[in-house]
C-alpha positions in Angstrom: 61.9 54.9 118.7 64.8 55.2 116.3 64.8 55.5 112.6 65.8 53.0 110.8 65.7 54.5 107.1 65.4 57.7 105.5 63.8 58.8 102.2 60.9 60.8 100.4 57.4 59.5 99.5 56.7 60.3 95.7 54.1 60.6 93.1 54.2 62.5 89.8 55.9 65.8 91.1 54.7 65.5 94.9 58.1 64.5 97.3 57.3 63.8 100.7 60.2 63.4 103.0 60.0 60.8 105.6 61.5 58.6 108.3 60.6 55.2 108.4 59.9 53.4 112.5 59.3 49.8 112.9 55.5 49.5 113.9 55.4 46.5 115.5 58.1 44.5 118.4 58.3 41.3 120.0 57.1 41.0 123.1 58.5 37.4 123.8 60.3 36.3 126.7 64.2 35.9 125.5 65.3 33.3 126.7 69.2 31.4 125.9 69.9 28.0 125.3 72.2 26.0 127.7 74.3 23.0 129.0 71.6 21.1 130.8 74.9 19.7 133.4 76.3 22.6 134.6 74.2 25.3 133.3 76.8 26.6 131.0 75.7 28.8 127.5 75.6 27.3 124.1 76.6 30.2 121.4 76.9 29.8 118.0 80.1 30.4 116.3 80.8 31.0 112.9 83.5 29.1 111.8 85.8 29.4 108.4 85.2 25.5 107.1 88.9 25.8 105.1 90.8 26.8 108.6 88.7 26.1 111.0 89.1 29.5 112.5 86.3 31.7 114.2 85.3 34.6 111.5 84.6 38.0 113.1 80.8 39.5 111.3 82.5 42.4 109.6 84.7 40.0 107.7 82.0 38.0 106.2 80.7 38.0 102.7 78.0 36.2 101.2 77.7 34.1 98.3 75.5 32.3 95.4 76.6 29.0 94.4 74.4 27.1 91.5 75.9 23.6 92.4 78.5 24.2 89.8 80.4 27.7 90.4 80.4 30.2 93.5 80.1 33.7 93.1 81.1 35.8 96.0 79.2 38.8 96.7 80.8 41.6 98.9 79.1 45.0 100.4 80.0 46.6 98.1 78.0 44.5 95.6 75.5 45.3 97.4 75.4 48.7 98.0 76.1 49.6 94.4 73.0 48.1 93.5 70.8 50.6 92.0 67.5 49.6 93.9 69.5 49.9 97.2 70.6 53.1 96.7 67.1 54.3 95.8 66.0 56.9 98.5 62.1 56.8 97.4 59.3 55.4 98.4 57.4 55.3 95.0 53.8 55.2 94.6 53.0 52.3 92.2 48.7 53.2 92.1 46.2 54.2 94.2 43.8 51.0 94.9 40.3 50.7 97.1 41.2 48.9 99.9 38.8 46.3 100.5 41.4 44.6 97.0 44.4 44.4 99.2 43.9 40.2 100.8 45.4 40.3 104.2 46.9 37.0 103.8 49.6 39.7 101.5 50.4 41.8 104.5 53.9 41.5 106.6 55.6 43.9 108.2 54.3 47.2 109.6 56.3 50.8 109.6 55.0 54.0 110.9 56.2 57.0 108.7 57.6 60.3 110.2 57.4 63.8 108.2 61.3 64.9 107.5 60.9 68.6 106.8 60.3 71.9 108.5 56.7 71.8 107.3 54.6 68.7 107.2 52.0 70.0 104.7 52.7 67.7 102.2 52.8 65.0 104.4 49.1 66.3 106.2 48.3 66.6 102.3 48.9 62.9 101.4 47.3 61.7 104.9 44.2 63.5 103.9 43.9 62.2 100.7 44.3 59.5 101.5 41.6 59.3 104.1 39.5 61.4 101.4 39.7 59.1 98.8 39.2 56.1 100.8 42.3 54.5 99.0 45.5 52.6 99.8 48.5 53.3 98.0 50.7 50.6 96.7 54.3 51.9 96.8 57.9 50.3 96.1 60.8 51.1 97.9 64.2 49.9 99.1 65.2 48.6 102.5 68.2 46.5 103.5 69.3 45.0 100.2 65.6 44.6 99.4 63.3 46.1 96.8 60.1 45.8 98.9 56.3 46.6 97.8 53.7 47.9 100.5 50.4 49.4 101.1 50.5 52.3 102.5 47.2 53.5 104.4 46.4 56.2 107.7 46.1 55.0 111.3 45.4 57.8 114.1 46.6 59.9 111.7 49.6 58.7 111.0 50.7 57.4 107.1 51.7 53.7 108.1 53.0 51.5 105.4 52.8 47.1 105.3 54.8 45.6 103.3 53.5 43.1 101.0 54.4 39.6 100.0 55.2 39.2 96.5 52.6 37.0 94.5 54.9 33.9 94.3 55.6 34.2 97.5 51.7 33.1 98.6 51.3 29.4 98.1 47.6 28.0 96.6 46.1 26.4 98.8 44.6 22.9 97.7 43.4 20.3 99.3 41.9 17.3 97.9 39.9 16.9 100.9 38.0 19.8 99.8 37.9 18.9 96.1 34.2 16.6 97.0 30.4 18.2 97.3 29.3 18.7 100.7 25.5 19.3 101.1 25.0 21.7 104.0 21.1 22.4 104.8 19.0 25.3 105.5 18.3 24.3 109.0 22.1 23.8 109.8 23.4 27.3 108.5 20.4 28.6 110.0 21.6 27.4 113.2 25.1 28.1 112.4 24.2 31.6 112.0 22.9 31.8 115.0 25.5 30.4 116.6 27.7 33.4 115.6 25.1 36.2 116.4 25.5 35.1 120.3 29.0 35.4 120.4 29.1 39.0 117.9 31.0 41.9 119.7 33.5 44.6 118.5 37.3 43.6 118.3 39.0 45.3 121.2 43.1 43.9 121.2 43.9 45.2 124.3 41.4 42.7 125.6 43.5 39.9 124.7 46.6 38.7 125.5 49.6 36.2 125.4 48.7 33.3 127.7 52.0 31.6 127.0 54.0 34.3 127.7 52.1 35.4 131.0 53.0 32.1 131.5 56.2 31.6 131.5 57.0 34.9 133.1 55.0 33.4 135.8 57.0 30.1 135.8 60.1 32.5 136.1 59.2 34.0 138.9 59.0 31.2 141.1 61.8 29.4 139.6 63.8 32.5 141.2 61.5 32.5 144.8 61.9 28.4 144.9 64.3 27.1 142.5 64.3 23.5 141.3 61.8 22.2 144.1 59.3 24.3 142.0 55.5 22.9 142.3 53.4 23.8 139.3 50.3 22.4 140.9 51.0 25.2 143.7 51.7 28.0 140.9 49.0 27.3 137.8 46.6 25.2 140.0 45.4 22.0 139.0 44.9 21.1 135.7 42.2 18.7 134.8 43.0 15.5 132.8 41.3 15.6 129.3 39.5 12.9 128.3 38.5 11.1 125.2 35.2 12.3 123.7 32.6 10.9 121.8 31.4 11.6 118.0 28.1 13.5 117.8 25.7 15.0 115.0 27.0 17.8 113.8 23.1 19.8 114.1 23.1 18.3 117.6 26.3 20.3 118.4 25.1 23.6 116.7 21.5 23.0 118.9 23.1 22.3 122.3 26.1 25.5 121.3 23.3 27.8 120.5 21.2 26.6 123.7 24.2 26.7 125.8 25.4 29.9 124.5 21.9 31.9 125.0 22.0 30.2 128.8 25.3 31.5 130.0 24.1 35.2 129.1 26.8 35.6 125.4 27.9 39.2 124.7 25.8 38.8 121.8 22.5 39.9 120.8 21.1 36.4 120.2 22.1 36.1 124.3 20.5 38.9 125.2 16.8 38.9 123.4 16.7 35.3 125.1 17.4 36.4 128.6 16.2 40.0 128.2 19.2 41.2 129.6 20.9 44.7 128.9 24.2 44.7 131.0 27.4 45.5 129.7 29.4 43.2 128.6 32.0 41.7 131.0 35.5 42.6 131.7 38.6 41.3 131.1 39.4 38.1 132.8 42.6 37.9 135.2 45.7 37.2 133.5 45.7 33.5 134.6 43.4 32.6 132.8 42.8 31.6 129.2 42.0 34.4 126.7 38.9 34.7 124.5 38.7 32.5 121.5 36.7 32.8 118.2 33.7 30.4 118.2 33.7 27.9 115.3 31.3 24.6 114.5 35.0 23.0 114.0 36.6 24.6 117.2 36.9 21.8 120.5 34.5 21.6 123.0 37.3 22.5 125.8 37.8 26.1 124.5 35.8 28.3 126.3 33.6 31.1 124.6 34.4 34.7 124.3 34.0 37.2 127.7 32.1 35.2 130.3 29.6 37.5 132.4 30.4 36.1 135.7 33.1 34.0 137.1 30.7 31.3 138.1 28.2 30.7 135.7 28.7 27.6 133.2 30.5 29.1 129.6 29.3 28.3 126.3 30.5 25.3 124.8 31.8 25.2 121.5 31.2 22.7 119.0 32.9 20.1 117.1 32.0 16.8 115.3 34.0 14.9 117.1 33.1 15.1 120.9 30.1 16.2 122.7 29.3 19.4 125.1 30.5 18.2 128.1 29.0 20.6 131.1 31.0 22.5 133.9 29.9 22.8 137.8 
């Protein structure tokens, strides 16, 4: 990995030097866009509107413009902005973490000591984990002032940058604005519902469908070209049909039946069918990957880690359409 940024964690007379590392990548498939006739690539051009003449990056500017006046901003604007020439990654407060919403959290940084010694980094890590807190810090990065959480993962201080307040919208919904009365018996059953399908989150267990994919789609496009045959590559896909409206308990009884059947990772699975197995692995990377269960979710998804390739999966539920069952 390279370093992108360089600088020094601080609080009251504590300086930490650090490198800052992008956390996180892309793992899409790049892809280009093209002349559908001859196959020849579409790039974009930036173009001078006043000549009409191509304008090479390192000669381009940026500007505000309030409908009335323009104001061109150079880089060197920029870079004699104070906060952009601010070095330090400043620790605002030290908050519990359970305050910090997720919906807040963006980008991800991993943070490298800078010094011959790394106690004061190992010092800050500790406390850190001591303390059970997450530090909200400002800093500067590329013509930004930026505010983040910074936390420990496997021992390494990692730091998420946060979304300003204004920059999370509220979220309201008329639709939502009404009383709904939901029952004991239904959120009874509801609960249930999610006891068959508990397990611990493991990510590597998961993965990209549409990029597995499309690789896959690549790869024959290169062994067979245009005469391509998707039925021969993914298989045969079943036509989806329209489905009926059902009760909503009826749905949550025949999900919670269904789900104890099919022998669910879950413990609700288990005391039903007495079994102590371990859960199953991985399914091949063909297939679809393991979705959350909800009352709302469609009754095509299938349930989360099936114990064996041939037994029926769990259905999920959904107002709208009923179970329908698999061979």
């Amino acid at each position: 990995m390279r370093a992108i940024w360089k600088g020094a964690v601080t609080f009251g007379l504590v300086n930490v030097p650090v490198k800052l590392y992008s956390a996180t990548e892309d793992h899409d498939v790049p892809l280009h866009q093209v002349h559908d006739e001859d196959g020849g690539r579409i790039r974009y051009r930036r173009v001078c509107e006043l000549d009409g003449e191509e304008v090479p990056y390192q000669h381009i500017d940026r500007a505000y413009d309030d409908g009335e006046r323009t104001v061109v901003l150079t880089k060197d604007d920029f870079a004699a902005l104070p906060a952009e020439a601010n070095r330090e990654i400043e620790v605002v407060e030290f908050v519990p973490t359970d305050q910090i919403d997720p919906i807040m959290l963006d980008r991800t940084y991993y943070l490298e000591p800078d010094s011959k010694s790394p106690k004061a980094y190992v010092l800050l890590r500790r406390t850190l984990e001591e303390t059970d807190r997450t530090a909200i810090v400002k800093f500067a990065l590329r013509q930004r002032t930026r505010l983040a959480a910074m936390r420990v993962r496997d021992e390494v201080l990692v730091m998420q940058t946060l979304l300003w307040a204004d920059e999370v919208r509220e979220a309201a919904f008329p639709s939502l604005d009404g009383s709904v009365t939901v029952s004991d018996k239904e959120l009874a059953m509801s609960g249930q519902l999610v006891a068959s399908y508990e397990a611990d989150f493991a990510p590597e267990e998961y993965e990209d469908e549409y990029q597995v994919q499309l690789r896959q789609l690549i790869d024959a496009k290169i062994e067979q070209g245009d005469a391509l045959d998707t039925s021969e590559t993914f298989g045969e896909q079943p036509e989806k049909e329209d489905a009926d409206v059902i009760d909503l308990m009826e749905a949550l009884r025949r999900s919670v039946s269904g789900s104890k059947g099919g022998g669910s990772r879950g413990k609700a699975g288990q005391e039903e069918s007495g079994s102590t197995k371990a859960p199953a692995k991985k399914a091949p990377a063909k297939k679809s990957p393991a979705k959350k269960s909800s009352t709302s979710s469609s009754t095509k998804k299938s349930p989360a880690k099936k114990p064996a390739a041939k037994k029926a999966p769990a259905k999920k539920t959904s107002t709208k359409a009923p179970e329908r069952k698999t061979g």
